[in-house]
Every structure is written in structure tokens, then in C-alpha cells.
C-alpha positions in Angstrom: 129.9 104.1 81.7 130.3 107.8 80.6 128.1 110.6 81.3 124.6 111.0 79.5 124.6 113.4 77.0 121.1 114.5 77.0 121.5 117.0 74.1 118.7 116.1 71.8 117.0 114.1 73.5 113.3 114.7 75.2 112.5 113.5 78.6 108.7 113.8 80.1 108.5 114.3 83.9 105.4 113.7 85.8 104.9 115.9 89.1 106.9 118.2 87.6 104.7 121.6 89.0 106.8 121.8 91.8 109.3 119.8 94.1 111.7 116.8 93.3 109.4 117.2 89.6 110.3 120.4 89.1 114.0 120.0 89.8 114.5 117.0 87.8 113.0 119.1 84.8 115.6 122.0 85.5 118.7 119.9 85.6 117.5 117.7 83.0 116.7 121.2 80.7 120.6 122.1 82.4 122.1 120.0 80.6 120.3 120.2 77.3 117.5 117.6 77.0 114.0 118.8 75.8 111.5 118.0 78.7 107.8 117.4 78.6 106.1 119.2 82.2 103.5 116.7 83.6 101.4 117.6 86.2 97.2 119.0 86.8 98.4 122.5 87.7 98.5 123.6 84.2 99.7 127.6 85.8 102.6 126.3 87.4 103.6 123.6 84.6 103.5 127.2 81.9 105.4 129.6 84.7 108.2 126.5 84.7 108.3 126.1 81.0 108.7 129.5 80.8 111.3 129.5 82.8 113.4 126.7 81.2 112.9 128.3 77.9 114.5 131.7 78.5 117.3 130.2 80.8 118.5 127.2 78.4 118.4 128.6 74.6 117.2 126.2 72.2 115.6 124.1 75.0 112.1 122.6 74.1 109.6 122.5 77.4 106.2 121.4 76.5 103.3 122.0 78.9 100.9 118.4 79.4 98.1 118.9 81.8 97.3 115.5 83.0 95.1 113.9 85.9 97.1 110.8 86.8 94.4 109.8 89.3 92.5 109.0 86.2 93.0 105.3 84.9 94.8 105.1 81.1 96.5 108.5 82.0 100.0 106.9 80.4 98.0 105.8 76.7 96.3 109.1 76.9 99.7 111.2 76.6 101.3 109.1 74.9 98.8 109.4 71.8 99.0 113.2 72.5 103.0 113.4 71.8 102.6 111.5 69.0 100.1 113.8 67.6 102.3 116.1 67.7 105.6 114.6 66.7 107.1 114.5 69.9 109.7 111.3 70.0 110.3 110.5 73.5 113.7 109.0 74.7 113.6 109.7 78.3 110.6 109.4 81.5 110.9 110.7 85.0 107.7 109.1 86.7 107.9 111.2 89.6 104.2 111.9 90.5 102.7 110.6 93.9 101.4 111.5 96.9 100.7 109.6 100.1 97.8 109.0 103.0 99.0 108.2 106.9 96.4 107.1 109.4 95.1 104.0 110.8 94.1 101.9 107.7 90.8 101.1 109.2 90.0 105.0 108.9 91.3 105.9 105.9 88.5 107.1 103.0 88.4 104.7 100.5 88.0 107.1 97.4 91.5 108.7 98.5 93.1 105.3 98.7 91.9 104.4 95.2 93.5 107.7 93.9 96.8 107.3 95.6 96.9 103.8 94.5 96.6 104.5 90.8 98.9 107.6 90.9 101.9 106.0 92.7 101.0 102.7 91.0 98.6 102.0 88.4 99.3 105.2 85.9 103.6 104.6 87.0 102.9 101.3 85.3 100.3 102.7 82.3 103.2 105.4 81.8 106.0 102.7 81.8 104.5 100.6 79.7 103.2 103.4 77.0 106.7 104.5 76.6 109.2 101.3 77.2 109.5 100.6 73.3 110.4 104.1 72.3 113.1 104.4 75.2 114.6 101.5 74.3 114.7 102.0 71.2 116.6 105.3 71.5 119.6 103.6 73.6 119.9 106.6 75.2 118.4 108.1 77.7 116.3 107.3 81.2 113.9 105.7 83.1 113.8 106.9 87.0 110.8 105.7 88.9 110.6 107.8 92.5 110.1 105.1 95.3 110.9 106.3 98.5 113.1 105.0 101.3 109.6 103.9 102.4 110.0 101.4 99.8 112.0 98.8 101.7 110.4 98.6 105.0 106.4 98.3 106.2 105.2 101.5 107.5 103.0 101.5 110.6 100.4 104.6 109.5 101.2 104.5 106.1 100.5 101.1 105.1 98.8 102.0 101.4 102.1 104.1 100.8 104.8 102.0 101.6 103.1 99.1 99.8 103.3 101.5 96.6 106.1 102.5 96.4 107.8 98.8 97.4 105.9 97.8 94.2 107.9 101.0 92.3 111.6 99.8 93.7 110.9 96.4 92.8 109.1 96.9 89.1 112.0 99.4 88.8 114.5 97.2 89.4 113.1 94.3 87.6 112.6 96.7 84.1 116.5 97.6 84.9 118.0 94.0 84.4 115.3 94.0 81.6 116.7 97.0 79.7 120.5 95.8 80.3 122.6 96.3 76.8 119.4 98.2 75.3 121.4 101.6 76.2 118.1 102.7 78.5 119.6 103.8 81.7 116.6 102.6 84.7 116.6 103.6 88.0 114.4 103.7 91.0 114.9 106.7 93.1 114.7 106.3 96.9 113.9 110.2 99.0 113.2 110.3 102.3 112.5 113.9 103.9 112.7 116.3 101.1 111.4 120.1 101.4 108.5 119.4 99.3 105.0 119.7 99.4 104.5 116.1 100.1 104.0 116.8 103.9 102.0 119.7 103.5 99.3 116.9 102.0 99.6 114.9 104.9 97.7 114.7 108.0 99.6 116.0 110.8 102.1 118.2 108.3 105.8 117.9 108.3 108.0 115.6 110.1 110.8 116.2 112.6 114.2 115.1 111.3 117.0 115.8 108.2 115.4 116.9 105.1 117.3 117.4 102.0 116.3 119.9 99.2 115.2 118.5 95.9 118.1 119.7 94.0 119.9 117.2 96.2 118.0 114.2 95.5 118.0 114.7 92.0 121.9 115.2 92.4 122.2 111.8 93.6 120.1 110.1 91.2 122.3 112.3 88.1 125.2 110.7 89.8 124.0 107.6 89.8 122.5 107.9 86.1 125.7 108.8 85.0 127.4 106.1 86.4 125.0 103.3 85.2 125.5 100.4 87.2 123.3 100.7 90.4 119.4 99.8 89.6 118.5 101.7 93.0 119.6 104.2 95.1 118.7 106.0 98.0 119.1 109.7 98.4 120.8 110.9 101.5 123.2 109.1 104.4 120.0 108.8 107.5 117.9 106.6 104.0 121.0 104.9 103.5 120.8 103.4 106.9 116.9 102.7 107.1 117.2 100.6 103.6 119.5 98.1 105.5 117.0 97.3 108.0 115.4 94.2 106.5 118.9 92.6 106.2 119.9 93.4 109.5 116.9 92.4 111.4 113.6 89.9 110.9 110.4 91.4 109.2 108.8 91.7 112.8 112.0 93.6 114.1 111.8 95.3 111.0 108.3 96.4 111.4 108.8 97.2 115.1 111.4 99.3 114.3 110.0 101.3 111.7 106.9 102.3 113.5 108.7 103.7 116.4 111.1 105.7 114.0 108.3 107.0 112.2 106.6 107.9 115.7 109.5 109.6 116.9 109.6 111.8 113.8 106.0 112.6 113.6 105.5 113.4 117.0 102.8 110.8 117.5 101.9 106.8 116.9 102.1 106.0 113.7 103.8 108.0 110.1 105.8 107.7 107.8 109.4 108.4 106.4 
């Protein structure tokens, strides 16, 4: 398949106040798509638009302040783009964050939130927007998974289990969309420099992080190229997707919990 051509076009991208969000929305801007900035910092989401505007002439950035802890987050900006006239051909759902503990000790309002930003709204905003995407022929749909997608996570049970629900939606909606022109993709990081960790209990992890200019590099690549429903971004994530075919769940399991110790520093995390 050849390159997208994203001239023209108008992509939103949730998360997109800082990290993998923010880079997504400055290659995408790059290489001449329009981009609506979802996020709750409303500061940050103006200083990037800003940005984007006086580096890429002619580039539309639109600012859209959104909660997506809040339930019917997708319906809500969806009617708010069409109020304004704002056709929408592309959608990064990039926004998540993630909780690590013991289960058993985790505070239920925080689990409730995580689950309906990295799931529930992902869905809402999917499903608000599917129609027009396919309908244009043209552009995206990349939901961010992680490489914690494919494997159970000892200490970070509630965000693995999320984000396997992202790969496989993701990858479901991609055989879906086939010979509709709508290019889907599910997006697997593993340690990025990001903020992510800095929301976590017990901070960053030990190990090989990439930048988020790199992970959005490899999901371009990938975009561009069209066949691949799911990819994950860098060689060390490469190797941790093929554990379930290499091994039983229980090895699986086993083995993930003591990578994820070794990296944290303690029993238990995530990668």
C-alpha cells in the first residue's frame, strides 16, 4: 500500500498534552493533517496547538478539553466537532494511565477511572467516530495497547487486562474495516520516557526506554505500510509478545512477574 497522505485530512488525538500524545500530534501536523488536541490540561493542549500552528503553515490544531474518566466522553466530543463543522477522518486513542499494587489493595474509585479511560471512553470514542472514518477511506485508527497487552501482569492486573481488551478490539475493528480504506492499528510501547511512570507507585522502571518520537515512528511505518493490525514498538517488546506462544499461560505468567520484578526493583510491576 502507499504512504498516507494526510494532507486534508483531520485527526483527533486523545492524551495528547504531553508524551506518546503529543508526538503523534506533531508528526501527524508534520506531515500536513489537521489534528484535534485531547486531553484535561487545557494549558498544555493551547501551548502545543500553538506550537503546531506556527511550525506547519496552514495546519488546523484545535484545542478539546476533555475528562475521559467521565462515562459518554466519546458522544460528548463528537457532538462538539460537529457543532462546529469539524469532519473527522482520522483518531489516535492514545489516553490511559495505569495502577500497580496488589489487587487486594488497590482503591476502588482509581480502578473505576482507569478502567473507563483505557477502556470504556477507547470504546465510546471508537464507536462515536467509526462511521465517519470509514467513510473517508482515508485515514487512521491507532488504539495504544501496550506490550502489556499480551501477557498477565503480576502487580498490574487491572492494566494489562485493559489494554489486552485494546489489542484485541483493535485488531478485531482492523479485519472489520478491511477494503473500507481506514488504516487500524493497535499500538504496543513498552518503556517510553513519558510521564506514565511518574503516575505510578514506586516511579520509573529499570530497563531500555525508547523516546516517544520512536514509538510513534514505528507505528507511521507500520500505518504506511498497511498490512500489520498490531505492532509492537521496540526489539526487548518484540521478544516479550512471543511469550504466550512459546510457553503455557502458567509459564507465561511466572515469567512475566519476575521480569517485571527485576525491572521495578521489587515483587510485583509492570512493563
Amino acid at each position: 500500500m502507499a504512504p498516507i497522505d494526510f494532507s486534508g485530512q483531520t485527526t483527533i488525538v486523545t492524551g495528547a498534552s504531553s508524551g506518546i500524545g503529543a508526538a503523534f500530534a506533531r508528526e501527524l501536523a508534520r506531515r500536513g493533517s489537521d489534528v484535534v488536541l485531547v486531553a484535561r490540561r487545557r494549558d498544555r493542549l493551547e501551548d502545543l496547538a500553538s506550537e503546531l500552528r506556527a511550525r506547519h503553515h496552514g495546519v488546523r490544531a484545535t484545542v478539546a478539553p476533555l475528562d475521559l474518566s467521565e462515562p459518554g466522553a466519546g458522544r460528548r466530543l463528537a457532538a462538539e466537532l460537529a457543532g462546529q463543522g469539524i469532519r473527522v477522518d482520522g483518531l489516535v486513542n492514545n489516553a490511559g494511565f495505569g495502577t500497580n499494587g496488589a489487587f487486594h489493595r488497590e482503591d476502588p474509585d482509581r480502578l473505576t477511572d482507569e478502567i473507563n479511560v483505557d477502556v470504556a471512553n477507547l470504546v465510546d470514542l471508537t464507536r462515536a467516530f467509526i462511521e465517519p472514518l470509514r467513510d473517508s477511506g482515508r485515514g487512521i485508527l491507532v488504539n495504544v495497547a501496550s506490550a502489556a497487552a499480551y501477557t498477565p501482569v503480576p502487580d498490574m492486573a487491572v492494566y494489562a487486562a485493559c489494554k489486552a481488551f485494546v489489542l484485541n478490539f483493535t485488531e478485531a475493528l482492523w479485519y472489520e474495516s478491511r477494503g473500507t480504506g481506514l488504516r487500524v492499528l493497535s499500538l504496543a510501547p513498552g518503556l517510553t520516557r513519558t510521564e506514565f511512570f511518574d503516575r505510578l507507585e514506586g516511579g520509573a522502571y529499570q530497563g531500555s526506554y525508547e523516546t516517544p518520537e520512536q514509538v510513534v515512528a514505528t507505528a507511521m511505518r507500520t500505518l504506511d505500510r498497511g498490512r500489520r493490525p498490531s505492532v509492537p514498538s521496540g526489539r526487548m517488546n518484540a521478544v516479550m509478545v512471543s511469550l504466550p506462544r512459546l510457553f503455557t499461560r502458567r509459564r507465561t505468567v511466572l515469567i512475566g512477574g519476575r521480569i517485571a520484578a527485576r525491572s521495578s526493583g521489587r515483587v510485583g510491576a509492570a512493563v
